[in-house]
C-alpha positions in Angstrom: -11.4 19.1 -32.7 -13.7 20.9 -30.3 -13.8 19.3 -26.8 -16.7 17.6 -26.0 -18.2 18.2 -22.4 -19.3 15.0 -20.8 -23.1 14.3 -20.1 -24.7 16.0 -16.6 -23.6 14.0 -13.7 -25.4 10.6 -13.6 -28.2 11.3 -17.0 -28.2 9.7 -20.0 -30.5 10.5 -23.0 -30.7 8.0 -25.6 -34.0 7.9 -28.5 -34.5 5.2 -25.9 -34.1 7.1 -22.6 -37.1 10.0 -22.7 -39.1 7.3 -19.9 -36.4 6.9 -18.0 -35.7 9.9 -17.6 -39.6 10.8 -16.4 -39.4 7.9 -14.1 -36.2 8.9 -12.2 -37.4 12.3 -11.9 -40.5 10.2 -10.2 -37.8 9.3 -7.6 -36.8 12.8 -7.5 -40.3 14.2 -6.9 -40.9 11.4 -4.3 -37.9 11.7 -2.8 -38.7 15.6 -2.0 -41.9 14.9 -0.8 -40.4 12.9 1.5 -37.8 15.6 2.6 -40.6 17.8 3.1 -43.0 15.7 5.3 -39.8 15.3 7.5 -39.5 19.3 8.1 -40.3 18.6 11.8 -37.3 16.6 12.3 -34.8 18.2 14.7 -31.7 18.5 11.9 -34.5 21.5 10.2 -34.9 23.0 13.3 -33.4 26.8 13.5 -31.3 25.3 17.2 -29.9 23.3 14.5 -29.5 26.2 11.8 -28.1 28.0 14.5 -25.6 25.4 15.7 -24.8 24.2 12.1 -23.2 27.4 11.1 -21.5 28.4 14.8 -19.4 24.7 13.5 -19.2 25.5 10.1 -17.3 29.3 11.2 -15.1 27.3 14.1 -13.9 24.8 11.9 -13.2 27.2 8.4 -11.2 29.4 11.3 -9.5 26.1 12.1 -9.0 25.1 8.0 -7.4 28.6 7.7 -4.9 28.3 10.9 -4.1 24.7 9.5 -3.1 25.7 5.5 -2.2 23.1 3.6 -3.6 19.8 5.7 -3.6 16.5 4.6 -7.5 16.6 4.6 -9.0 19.3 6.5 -10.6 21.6 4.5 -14.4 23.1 2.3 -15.2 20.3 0.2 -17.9 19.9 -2.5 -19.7 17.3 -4.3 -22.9 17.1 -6.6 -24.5 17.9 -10.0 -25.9 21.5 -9.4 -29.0 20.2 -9.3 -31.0 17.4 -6.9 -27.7 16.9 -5.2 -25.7 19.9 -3.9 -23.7 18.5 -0.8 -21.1 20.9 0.6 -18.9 19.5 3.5 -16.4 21.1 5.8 -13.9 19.0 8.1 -11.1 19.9 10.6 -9.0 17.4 13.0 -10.3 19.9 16.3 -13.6 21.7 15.5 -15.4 18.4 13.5 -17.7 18.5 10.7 -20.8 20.1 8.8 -22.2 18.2 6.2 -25.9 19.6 4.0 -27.8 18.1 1.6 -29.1 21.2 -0.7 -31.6 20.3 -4.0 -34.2 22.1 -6.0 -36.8 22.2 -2.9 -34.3 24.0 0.0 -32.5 21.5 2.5 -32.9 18.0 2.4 -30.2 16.7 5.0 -27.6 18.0 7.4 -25.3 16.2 10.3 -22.9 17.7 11.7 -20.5 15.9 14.7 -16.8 14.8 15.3 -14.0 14.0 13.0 -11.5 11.1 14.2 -8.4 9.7 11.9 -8.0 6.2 12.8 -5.9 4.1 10.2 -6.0 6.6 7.6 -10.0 6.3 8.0 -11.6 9.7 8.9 -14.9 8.5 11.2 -17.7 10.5 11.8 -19.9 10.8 14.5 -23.6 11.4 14.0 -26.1 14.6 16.0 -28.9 13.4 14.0 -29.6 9.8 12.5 -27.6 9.1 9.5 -29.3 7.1 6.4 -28.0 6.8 3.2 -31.3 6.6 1.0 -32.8 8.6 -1.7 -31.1 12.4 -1.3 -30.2 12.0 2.7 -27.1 10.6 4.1 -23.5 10.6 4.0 -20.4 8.2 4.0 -19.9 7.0 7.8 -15.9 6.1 7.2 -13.6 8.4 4.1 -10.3 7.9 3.0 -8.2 10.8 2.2 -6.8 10.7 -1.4 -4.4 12.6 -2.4 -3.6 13.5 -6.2 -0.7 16.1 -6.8 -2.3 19.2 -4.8 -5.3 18.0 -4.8 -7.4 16.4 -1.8 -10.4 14.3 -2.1 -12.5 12.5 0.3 -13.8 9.0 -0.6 -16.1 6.8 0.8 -14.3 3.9 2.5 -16.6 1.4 0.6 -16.5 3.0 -2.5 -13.1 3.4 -3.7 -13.5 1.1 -6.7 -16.0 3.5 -7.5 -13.9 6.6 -7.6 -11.2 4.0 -9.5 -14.3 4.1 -12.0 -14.8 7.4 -12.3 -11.1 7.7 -13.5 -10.8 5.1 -15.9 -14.2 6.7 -17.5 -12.3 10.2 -17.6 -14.5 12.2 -15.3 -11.9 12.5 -12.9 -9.7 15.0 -12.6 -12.4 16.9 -13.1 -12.3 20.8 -14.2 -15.7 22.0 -12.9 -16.5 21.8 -9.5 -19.5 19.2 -10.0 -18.8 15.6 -9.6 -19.7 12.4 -7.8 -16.8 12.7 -5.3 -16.1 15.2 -2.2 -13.3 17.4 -4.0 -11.6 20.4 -1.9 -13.2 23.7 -3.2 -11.1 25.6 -5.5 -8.9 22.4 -6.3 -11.2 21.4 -9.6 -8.4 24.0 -11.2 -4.9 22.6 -10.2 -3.7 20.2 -12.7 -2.5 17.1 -12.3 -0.8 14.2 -13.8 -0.5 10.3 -13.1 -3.0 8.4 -10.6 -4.3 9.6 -7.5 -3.2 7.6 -4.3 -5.7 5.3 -3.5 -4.9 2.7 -1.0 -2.3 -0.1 -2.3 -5.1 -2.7 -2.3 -6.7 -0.4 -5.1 -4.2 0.3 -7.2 -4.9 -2.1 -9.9 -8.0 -0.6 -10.1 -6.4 2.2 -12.0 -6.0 1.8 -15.7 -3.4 3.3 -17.7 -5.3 3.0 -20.7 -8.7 1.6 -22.0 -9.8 -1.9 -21.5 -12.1 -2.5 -24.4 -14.6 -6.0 -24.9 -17.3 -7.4 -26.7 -20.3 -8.7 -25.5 -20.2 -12.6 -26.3 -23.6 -13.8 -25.1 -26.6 -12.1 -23.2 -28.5 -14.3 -20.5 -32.5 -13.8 -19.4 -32.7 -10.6 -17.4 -33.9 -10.5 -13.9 -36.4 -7.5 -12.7 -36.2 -6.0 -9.4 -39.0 -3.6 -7.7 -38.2 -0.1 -7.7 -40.3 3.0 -5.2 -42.2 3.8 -7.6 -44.1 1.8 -10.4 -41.4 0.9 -12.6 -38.9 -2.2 -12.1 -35.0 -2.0 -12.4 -33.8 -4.5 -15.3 -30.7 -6.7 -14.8 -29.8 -8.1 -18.2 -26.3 -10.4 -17.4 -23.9 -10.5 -20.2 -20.5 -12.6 -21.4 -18.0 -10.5 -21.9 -14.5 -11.3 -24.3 -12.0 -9.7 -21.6 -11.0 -10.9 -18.1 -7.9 -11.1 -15.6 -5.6 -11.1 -18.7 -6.8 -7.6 -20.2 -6.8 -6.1 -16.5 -10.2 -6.8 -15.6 -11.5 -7.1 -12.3 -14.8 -7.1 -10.0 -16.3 -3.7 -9.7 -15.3 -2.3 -12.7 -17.4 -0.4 -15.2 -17.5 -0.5 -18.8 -20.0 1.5 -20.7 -21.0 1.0 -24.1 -19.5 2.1 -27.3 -21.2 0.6 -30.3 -23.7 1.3 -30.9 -23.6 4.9 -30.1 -26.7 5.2 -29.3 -26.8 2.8 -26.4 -25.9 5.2 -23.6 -25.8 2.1 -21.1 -22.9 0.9 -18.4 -22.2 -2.7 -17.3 -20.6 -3.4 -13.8 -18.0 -6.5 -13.9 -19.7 -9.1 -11.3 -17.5 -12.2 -12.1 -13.7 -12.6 -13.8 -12.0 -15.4 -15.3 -8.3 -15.4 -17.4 -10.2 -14.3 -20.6 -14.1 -13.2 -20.1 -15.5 -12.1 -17.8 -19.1 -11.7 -16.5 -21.2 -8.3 -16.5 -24.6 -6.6 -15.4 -25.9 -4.4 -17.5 -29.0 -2.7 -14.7 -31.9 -0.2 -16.8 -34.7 1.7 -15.1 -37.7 0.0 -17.3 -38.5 -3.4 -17.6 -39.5 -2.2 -21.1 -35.8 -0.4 -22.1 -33.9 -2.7 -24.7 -32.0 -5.0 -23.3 -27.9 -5.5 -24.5 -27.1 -7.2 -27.8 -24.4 -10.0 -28.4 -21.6 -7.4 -30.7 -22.1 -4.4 -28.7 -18.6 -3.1 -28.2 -18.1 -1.8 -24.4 -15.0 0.1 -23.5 -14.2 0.8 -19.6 -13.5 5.0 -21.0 -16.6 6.9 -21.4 -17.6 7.2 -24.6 -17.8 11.2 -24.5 -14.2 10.8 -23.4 -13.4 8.5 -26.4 -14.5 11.1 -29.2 -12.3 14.3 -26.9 -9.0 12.4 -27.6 -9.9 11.6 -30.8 
């Protein structure tokens, strides 16, 4: 059977998903607006062009006299579209981090690099917020996976846990949610990645799959534009005993249709609790039956 690619990095289309995808690219309009009303800030300045790429050429010259190093190195992350965020890191020369989209620049740091703990810190030229399409991770941990080297956020590991249990990790393009060493996106690999020991559970050898059980009142929450973000809370039929734990994902598998993903916010021995959060008070809401699975679905039908 032909394999089937997954969807674009962080987009859904469902018959009921046309709106939301207008409204988010409200947020993505808005959010460029933004970037370009803050052209005057010093990080778009051409001293900061300048100095930006005098790093970027020390520290590649420092990647290349290093080879193979544990995390040094030309790193990538993003969807080829709004978010485009190339990174380069050595122990010596520091960091250059940008923030590319579809209207030019939208962020750039660049500063030190300290491993403390097997925590890589950065320091900050320019103020650091993570918010709309600026910012970046203040604390990664290096994880390592065969030859491969990635760069996670420190608070965000159960995340990158997610991203494997869905199947979008290891990826074989270079887009994706999570600072991958250029070039690496082609080296196979087999097993887990190392994630810190604390983690490991997080890491599923195969599918946990559930069933929604009951569905509560949703809550709405205000978004920056004019649409509110729906939380719909849901019973689940899987807990502790299935390998369940906080954090997790599980997206939905029946209906088909229901492109939709559920993060675990509450576990007992056998259920477990889940939020189900949709852009549009007006989007249908989860259904007692649905079928949830913690693989993607697009993943599901490639193994098939």
């Amino acid at each position: 059977m032909n394999k089937v690619p997954p969807p674009p990095l962080g987009i859904h289309v469902t018959r009921h998903g046309i709106k939301t995808c207008l409204q988010l690219f409200l947020v993505f309009l808005l959010a460029s607006a933004t970037v370009a009303a803050d052209r005057d800030l010093a990080k778009y300045s051409d001293s900061a062009d300048k100095n930006a790429k005098s790093k970027r050429q020390a520290i590649l010259a420092e990647i290349k006299q290093l080879g193979d190093h544990e995390w040094a190195g030309e790193y990538y992350a993003g969807d080829g579209l709004g978010m485009n965020t190339p990174f380069v890191i050595a122990p010596k020369s520091g960091y250059v981090f940008e923030w590319h989209g579809c209207v030019g620049l939208y962020d750039r740091n660049y500063g030190t690099a300290t491993l403390t703990n097997g925590r890589i810190h950065l320091s900050f030229t320019f103020e650091n917020q993570q918010q709309g399409f600026q910012g970046i991770a203040r604390e990664f941990i290096p994880v390592s996976w065969g030859s491969r080297r990635y760069l996670i956020p420190a608070d965000d590991i159960v995340g990158f846990c997610n991203n494997f249990n869905e199947g979008r990790e290891p990826r074989d393009i270079i887009h994706g949610s999570y600072l991958l060493r250029r070039g690496d996106e082609q080296k196979k690999v087999t097993g887990f990645p190392k994630v810190p020991k604390e983690y490991e559970p997080y890491l599923l050898a195969k599918p946990i799959e559930a069933t929604i059980t009951e569905v509560r009142p949703y809550t709405t929450r205000p978004s920056i534009i004019d649409f509110k973000f729906k939380d719909t809370t849901v019973i689940i039929d899987a807990g502790t005993k299935q390998g369940l734990r906080v954090g997790m994902e599980l997206t939905v598998t029946q209906p088909r249709d229901a492109v939709n993903s559920l993060r675990i916010t509450k576990v007992e021995n056998t259920r477990s609790e889940a939020v189900m959060t949709q852009a549009g008070e007006d989007e249908p809401g989860p259904k007692k039956g649905w079928r949830l699975s913690t693989q993607a679905p697009w993943k599901v039908k490639q193994t098939k």
